[in-house]
KEGU-536373 format. One line per field, with one value per residue (C-alpha): x, y, z; residue number from 1; chain. Coordinates in steps of 0.5 Angstrom, whole numbers. Example, Ala and Ser with C-alpha at 12.3 -4.5 7.8 and 13.67 -1.06 7.14 Angstrom:
! KEGU-536373
X = [25; 27]
Y = [-9; -2]
Z = [16; 14]
seq = [1; 2]
mol = [A; A]
! end
This chain:
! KEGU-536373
X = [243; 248; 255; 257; 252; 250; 250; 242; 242; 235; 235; 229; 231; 238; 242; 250; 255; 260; 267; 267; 261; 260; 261; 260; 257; 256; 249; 250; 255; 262; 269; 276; 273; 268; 272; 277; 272; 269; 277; 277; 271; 271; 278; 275; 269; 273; 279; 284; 279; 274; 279; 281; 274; 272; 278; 273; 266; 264; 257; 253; 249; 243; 244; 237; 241; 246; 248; 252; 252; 250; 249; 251; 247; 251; 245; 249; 257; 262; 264; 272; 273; 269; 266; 261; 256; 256; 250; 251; 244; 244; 239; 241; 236; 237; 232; 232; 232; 239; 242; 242; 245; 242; 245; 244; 252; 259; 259; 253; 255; 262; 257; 253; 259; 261; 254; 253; 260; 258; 251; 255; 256; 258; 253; 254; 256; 262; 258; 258; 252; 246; 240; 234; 234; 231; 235; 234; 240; 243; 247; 245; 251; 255; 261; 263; 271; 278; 283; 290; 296; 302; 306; 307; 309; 310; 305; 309; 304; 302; 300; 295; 292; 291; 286; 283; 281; 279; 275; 272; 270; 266; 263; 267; 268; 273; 281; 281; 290; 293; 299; 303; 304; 310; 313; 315; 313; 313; 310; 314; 312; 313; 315; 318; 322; 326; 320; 321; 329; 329; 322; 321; 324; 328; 328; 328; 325; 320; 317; 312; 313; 309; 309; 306; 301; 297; 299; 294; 289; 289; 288; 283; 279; 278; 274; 270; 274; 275; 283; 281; 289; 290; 296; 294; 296; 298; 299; 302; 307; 314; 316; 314; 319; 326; 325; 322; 325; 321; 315; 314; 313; 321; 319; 322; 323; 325; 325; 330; 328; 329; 331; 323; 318; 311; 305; 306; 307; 301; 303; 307; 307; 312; 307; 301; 306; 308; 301; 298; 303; 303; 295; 296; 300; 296; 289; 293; 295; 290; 284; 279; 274; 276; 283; 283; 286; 286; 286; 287; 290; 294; 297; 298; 303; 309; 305; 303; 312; 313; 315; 313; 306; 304; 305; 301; 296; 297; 296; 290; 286; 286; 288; 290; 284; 289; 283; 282; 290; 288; 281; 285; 290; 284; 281; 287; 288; 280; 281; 287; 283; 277; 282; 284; 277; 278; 273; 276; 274; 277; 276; 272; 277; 276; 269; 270; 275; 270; 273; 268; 267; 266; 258; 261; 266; 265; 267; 270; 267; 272; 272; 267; 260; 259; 251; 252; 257; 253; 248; 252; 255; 249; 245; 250; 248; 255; 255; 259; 262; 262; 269; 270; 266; 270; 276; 280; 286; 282; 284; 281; 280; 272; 268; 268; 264; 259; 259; 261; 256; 251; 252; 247; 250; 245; 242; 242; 237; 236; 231; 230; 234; 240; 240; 240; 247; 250; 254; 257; 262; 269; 273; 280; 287; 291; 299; 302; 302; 301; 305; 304; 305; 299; 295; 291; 287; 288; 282; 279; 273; 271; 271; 266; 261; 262; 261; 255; 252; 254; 250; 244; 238; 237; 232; 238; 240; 239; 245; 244; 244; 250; 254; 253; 254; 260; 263; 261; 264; 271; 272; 270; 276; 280; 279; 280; 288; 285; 288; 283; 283; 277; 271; 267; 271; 273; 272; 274; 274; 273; 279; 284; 290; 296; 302; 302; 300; 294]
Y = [251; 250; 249; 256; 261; 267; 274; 276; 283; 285; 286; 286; 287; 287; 287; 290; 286; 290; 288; 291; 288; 282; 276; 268; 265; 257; 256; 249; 244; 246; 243; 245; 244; 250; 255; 253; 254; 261; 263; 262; 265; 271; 273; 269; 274; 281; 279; 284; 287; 288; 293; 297; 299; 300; 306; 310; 309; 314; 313; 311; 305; 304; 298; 296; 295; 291; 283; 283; 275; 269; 265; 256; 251; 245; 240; 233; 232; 233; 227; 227; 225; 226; 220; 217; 217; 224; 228; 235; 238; 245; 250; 258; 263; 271; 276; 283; 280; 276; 270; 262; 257; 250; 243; 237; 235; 239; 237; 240; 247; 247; 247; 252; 258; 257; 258; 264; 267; 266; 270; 277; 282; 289; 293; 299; 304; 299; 296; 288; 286; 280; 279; 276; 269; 261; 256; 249; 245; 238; 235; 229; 225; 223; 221; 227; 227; 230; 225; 227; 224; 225; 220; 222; 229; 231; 236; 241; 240; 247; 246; 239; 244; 250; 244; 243; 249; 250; 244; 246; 252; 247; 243; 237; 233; 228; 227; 221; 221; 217; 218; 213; 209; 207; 213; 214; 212; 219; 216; 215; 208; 208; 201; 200; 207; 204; 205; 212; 211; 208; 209; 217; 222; 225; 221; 229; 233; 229; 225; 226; 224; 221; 228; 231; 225; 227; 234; 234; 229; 234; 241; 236; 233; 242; 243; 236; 234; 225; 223; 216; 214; 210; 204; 201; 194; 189; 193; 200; 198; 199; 203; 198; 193; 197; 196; 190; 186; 180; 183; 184; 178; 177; 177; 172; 171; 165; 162; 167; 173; 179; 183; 187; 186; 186; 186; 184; 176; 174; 166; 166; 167; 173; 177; 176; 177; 184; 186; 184; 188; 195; 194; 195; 200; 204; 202; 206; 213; 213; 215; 214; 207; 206; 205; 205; 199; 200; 193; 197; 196; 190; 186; 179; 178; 178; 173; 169; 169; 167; 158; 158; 162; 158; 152; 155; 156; 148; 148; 151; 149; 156; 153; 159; 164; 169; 174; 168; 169; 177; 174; 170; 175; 181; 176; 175; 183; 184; 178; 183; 189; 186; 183; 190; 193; 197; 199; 198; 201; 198; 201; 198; 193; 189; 186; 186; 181; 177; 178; 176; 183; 183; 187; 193; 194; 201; 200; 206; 207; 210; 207; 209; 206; 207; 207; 200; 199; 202; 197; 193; 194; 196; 190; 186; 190; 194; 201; 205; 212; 216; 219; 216; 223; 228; 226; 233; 232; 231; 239; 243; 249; 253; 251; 245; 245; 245; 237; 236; 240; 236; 229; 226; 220; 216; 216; 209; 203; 200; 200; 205; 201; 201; 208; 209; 204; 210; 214; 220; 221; 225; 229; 226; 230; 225; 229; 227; 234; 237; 239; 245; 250; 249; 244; 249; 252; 246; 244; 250; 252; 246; 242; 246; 244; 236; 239; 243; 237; 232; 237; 240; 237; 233; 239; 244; 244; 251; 253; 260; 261; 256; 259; 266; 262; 258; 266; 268; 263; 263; 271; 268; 263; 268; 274; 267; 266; 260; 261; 258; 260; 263; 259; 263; 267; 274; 278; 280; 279; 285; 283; 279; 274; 278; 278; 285; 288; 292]
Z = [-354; -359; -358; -362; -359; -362; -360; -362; -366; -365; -356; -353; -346; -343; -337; -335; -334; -330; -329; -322; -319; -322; -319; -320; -313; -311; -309; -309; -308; -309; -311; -314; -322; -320; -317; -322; -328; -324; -324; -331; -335; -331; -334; -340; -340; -337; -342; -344; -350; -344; -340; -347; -348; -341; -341; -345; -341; -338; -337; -331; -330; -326; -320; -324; -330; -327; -327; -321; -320; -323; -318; -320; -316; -317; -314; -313; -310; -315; -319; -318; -326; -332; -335; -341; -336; -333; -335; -338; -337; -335; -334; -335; -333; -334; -331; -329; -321; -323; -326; -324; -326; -325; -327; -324; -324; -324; -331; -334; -329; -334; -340; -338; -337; -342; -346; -341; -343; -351; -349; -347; -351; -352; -354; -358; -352; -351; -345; -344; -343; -344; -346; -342; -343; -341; -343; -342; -345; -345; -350; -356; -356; -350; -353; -357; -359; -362; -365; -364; -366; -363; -366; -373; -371; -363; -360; -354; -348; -348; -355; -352; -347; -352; -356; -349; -348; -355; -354; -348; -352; -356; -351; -353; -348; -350; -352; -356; -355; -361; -357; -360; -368; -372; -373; -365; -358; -354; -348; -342; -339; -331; -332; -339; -339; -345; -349; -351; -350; -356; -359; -358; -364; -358; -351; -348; -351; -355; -350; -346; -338; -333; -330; -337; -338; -331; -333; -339; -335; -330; -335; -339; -331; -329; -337; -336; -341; -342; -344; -348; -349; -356; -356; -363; -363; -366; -372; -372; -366; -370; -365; -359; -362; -361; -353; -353; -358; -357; -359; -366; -371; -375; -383; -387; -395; -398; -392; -388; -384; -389; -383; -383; -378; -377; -373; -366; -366; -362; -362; -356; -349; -348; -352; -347; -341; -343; -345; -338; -334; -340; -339; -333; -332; -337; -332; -326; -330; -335; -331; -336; -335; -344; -347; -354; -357; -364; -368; -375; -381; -379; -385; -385; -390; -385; -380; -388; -388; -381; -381; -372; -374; -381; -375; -370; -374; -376; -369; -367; -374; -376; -384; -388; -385; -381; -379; -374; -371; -370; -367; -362; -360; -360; -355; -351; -351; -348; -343; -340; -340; -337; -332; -330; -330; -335; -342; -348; -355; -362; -370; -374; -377; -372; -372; -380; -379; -374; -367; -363; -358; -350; -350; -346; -353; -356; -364; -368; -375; -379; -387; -392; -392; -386; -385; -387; -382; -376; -378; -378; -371; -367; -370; -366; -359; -359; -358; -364; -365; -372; -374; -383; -384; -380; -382; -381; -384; -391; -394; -398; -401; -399; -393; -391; -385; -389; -390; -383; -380; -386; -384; -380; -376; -375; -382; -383; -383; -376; -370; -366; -360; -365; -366; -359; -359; -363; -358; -360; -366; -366; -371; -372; -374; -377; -376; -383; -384; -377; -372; -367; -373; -376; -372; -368; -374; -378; -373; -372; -372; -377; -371; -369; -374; -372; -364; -366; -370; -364; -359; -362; -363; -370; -372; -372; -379; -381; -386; -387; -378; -377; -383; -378; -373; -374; -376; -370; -366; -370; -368; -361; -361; -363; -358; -353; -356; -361; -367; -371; -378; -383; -384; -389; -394; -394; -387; -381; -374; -369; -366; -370; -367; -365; -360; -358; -351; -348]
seq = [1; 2; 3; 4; 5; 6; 7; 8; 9; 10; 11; 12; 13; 14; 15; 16; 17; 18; 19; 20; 21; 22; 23; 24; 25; 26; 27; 28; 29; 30; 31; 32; 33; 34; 35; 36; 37; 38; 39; 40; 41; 42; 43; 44; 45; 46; 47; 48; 49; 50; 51; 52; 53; 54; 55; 56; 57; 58; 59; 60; 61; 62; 63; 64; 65; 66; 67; 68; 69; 70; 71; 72; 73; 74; 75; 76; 77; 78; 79; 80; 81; 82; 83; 84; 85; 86; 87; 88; 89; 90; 91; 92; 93; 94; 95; 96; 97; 98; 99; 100; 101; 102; 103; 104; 105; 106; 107; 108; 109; 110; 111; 112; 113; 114; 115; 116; 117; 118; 119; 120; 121; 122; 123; 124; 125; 126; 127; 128; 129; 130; 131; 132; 133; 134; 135; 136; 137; 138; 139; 140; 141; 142; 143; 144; 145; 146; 147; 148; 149; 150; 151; 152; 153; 154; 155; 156; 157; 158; 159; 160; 161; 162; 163; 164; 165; 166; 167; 168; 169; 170; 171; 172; 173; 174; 175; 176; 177; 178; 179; 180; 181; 182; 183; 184; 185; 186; 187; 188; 189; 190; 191; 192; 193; 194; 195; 196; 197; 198; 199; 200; 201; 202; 203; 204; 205; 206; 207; 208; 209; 210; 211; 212; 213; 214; 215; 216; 217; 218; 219; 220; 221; 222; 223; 224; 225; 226; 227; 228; 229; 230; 231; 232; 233; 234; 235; 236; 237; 238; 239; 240; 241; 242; 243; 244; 245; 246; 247; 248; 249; 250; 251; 252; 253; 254; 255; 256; 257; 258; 259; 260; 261; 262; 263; 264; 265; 266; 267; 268; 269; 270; 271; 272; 273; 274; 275; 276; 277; 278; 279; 280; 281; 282; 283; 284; 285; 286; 287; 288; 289; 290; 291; 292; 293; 294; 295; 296; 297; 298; 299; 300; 301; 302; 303; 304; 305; 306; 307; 308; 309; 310; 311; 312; 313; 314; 315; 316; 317; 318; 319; 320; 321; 322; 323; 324; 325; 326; 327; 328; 329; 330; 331; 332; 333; 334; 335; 336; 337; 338; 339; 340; 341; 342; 343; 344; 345; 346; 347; 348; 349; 350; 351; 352; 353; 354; 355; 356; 357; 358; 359; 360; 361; 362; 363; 364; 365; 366; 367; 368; 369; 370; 371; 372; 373; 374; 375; 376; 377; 378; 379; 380; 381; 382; 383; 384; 385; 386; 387; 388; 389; 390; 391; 392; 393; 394; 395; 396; 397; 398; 399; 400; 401; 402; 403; 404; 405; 406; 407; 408; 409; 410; 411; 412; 413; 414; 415; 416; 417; 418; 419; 420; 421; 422; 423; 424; 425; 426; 427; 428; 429; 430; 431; 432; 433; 434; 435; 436; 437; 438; 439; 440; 441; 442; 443; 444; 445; 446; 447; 448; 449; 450; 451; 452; 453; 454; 455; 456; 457; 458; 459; 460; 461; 462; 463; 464; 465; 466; 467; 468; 469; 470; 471; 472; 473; 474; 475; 476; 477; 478; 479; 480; 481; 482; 483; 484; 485; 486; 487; 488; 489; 490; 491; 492; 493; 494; 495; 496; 497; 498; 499; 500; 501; 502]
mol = [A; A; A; A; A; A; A; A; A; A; A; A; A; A; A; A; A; A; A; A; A; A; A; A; A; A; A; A; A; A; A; A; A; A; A; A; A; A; A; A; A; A; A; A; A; A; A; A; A; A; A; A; A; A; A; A; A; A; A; A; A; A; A; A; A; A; A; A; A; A; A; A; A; A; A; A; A; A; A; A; A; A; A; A; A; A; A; A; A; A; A; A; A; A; A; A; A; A; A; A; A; A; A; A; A; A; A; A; A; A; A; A; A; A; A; A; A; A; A; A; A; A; A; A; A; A; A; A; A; A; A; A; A; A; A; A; A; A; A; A; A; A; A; A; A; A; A; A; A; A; A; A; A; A; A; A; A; A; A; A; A; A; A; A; A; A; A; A; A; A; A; A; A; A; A; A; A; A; A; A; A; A; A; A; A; A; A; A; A; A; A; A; A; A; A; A; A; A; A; A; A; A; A; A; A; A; A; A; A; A; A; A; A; A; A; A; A; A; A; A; A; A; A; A; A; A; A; A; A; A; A; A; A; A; A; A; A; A; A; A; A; A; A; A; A; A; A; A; A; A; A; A; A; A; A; A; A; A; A; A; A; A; A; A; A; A; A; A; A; A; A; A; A; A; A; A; A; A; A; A; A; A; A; A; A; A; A; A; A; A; A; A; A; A; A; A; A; A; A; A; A; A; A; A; A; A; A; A; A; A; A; A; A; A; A; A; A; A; A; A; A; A; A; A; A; A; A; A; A; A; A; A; A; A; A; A; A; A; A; A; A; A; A; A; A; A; A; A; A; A; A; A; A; A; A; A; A; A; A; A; A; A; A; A; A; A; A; A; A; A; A; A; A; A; A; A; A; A; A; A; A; A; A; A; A; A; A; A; A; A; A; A; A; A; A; A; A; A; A; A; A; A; A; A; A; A; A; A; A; A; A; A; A; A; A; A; A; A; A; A; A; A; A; A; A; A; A; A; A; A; A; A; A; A; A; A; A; A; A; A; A; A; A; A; A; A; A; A; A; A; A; A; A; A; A; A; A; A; A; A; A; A; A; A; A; A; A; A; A; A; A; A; A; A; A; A; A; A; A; A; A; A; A; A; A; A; A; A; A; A; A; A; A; A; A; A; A; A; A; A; A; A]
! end
């Protein structure tokens, strides 16, 4: 099954979903993430434009017609958090005697509501309704993301739980949080509070709080959603450097320090001491098994000007190769997380510059020509995610989607074992230009055409039925609350984005 459903226009057979009597029912295990999804799609469901219609039906509808229930079977215990390994499979049956709904996890029953609430309807006589159907579904990637930045601009927490629930619309089932950068450091730490005092926008109100932070794991966890925290170092780590004084490497010109700073210095001890105690920190409040630890774009040009560097490189007969000074620091940062037990995930940049990874390490593709990239990465046995081909803040004017939804991820030269090594992907919204004004249908539905392409089958490739589709799916979203933008040009939607009452 897609991850945009479409609602068939020729019906064959049909049954009545009514407010009034249907019901979701647990024939299986049962946990809080269950009943909290039941809660949720029966007001997804039988939302305010379903009451609205309702008032002017009068016809009745015979009990043979009717759905009173989808019955779930969950068939193994609840997992407490959503990981890289939890199956997503799910069968969705729908017959005249009734609707079942069977997965083998907690995560693929999430799955399966939200595809059994895309297949209802209204039909012509204002009635909801679905079709008879057997679905067998699973998605083809694991590992199926959206970047956010929150640094370059801050993002409300009510604006992070509205892409969530755009998210779990879409069935993507990761948050990769780039919640911090050089332009500001909004993370409250538990153990280095003057990080944001001194390195957020605002330390009140463009901060985010141990409270928000497990807020949004929490809101992420009930829609089988991953949250993948980035702290990208040693680069882009300016804002660290206010509360941390000892952090960055000083600069120099003319053999004086210019008043400039640049990467994290990765020559002393201090440097190594703090990461030990910020990593594990990061370990306890971040549930997910990954951290995202960057390692992109780093400039060696202060560490080049820097005299206690030059003689550390001397030191440890480096010459003049500062990509072996960045694998040295990369080598330390991964021992450290190892040592927490957490799993790590870098951009490209890093094994372009050498650094020897740890097996379990998950390298992010972002840079052009990234086929040869990915043979590249695979070829060496690491797992690799996809993103250089849907970067969402590239804008411009007509469909885009259309390459998104086009781009086959594993179109490179390799063994089947290395395509295999090909995870998932995710889209990416870089906050240049983004804030909660425009965020949301910045998006969406665009990402929807990445979501598509990393669930579906390779074999799904139709344009003319993702082009309806994708349509479809956007006047979905947008009687749901999203604000996602049009997506094919000139059209309506039965139930455009407002602000008014019933």
């Amino acid at each position: 099954m897609l991850s945009m459903a479409s609602s068939p226009l020729l019906v064959v057979v049909t049954v009545v979903v009514l407010r009034n009597t249907f019901q979701f029912r647990a024939s299986g295990s049962t946990c809080d993430i269950l009943y909290e999804a039941f809660d949720r799609y029966y007001r997804i469901v039988f939302d305010k434009f379903t009451v609205r219609r309702g008032k002017k039906r009068l016809q009745f509808v015979p009990a043979a017609k009717r759905l009173s229930s989808l019955d779930v079977a969950v068939q193994n215990p609840c997992e407490r958090y959503p990981s890289l390994e939890m199956d997503e499979s799910y069968d969705l049956s729908v017959s005249q005697s009734g609707a079942t709904l069977t997965a083998p996890a907690i995560w693929g029953a999430l799955r399966g509501l939200e595809t059994f609430s895309q297949l209802i309807y209204f039909s012509s006589d204002g009635y909801l309704q679905i079709n008879l159907t057997e679905i067998s579904d699973q998605p083809r990637f694991r590992w199926r993301g959206i970047l956010l930045d929150t640094s370059r601009h801050f993002l409300p927490k009510e604006i992070i739980y509205q892409n969530l629930d755009a998210m779990a619309f879409n069935k993507i089932n990761v948050f990769h949080w780039h919640i911090v950068d050089d332009n500001s450091f909004p993370y409250q730490s538990r153990d280095f509070p003057e990080m944001s005092i001194k390195g957020a926008y605002d330390p009140y109100t463009h901060v985010y709080t141990q409270g928000d932070v497990s807020d949004v794991i929490e809101y992420a966890r009930l829609r089988g959603i991953r949250v993948t925290a980035e702290f990208d170092t040693p680069g882009h780590s300016q804002s660290w450097g206010n509360a941390i004084t000892y952090l960055l490497t000083k600069c120099y010109s003319g053999g004086h320090f210019n008043g400039n700073y640049g990467p994290i210095d990765p020559t002393v001890s201090t440097t190594y001491q703090f990461l030990d105690s910020f990593i594990k920190e990061l370990s306890e409040v971040f549930k997910d098994h990954y951290l995202h630890l960057g390692g992109d774009e780093v400039s060696f040009d202060c560490w080049k000007s820097n005299p206690n560097i030059t003689d550390f490189m001397k030191k440890m007969g480096f010459g003049s190769d500062y990509s072996k000074l960045e694998n040295h620091y990369m080598a330390k940062l991964l021992e450290i997380v190892d040592r927490h037990k957490t799993g790590a995930v870098v951009w490209q940049d890093v094994i372009d510059n050498g650094v020897q990874l740890h097996p379990d390490t998950v390298v992010e593709i972002w840079r052009d020509k990234e086929q040869a990239e990915l043979a590249k990465v695979t070829a060496s046995g690491l797992r690799a995610i996809l993103s250089s081909p849907w970067y969402l803040d590239y804008i411009g004017y007509g469909e885009q989607w259309e390459s998104y939804y086009k781009y086959e991820p594993i179109n490179f030269n390799g063994t089947d074992a290395q395509k295999a090594l090909v995870i998932g992907g995710e889209a990416c919204l870089w906050a240049e230009y983004v804030d909660s004004t425009n965020v949301i249908s910045r998006l969406w539905p665009r990402a929807s055409a990445v979501a598509e392409r990393l669930w579906s089958p390779k074999t799904v490739t139709d344009m003319n039925s993702a082009s309806s589709r994708i349509e479809e799916h956007r006047c979905r979203m947008v009687r749901r609350g999203i604000n996602a933008e049009p997506a094919i040009g000139p059209g309506f939607c039965p139930y455009e984005a407002y602000s008014g009452g019933e």
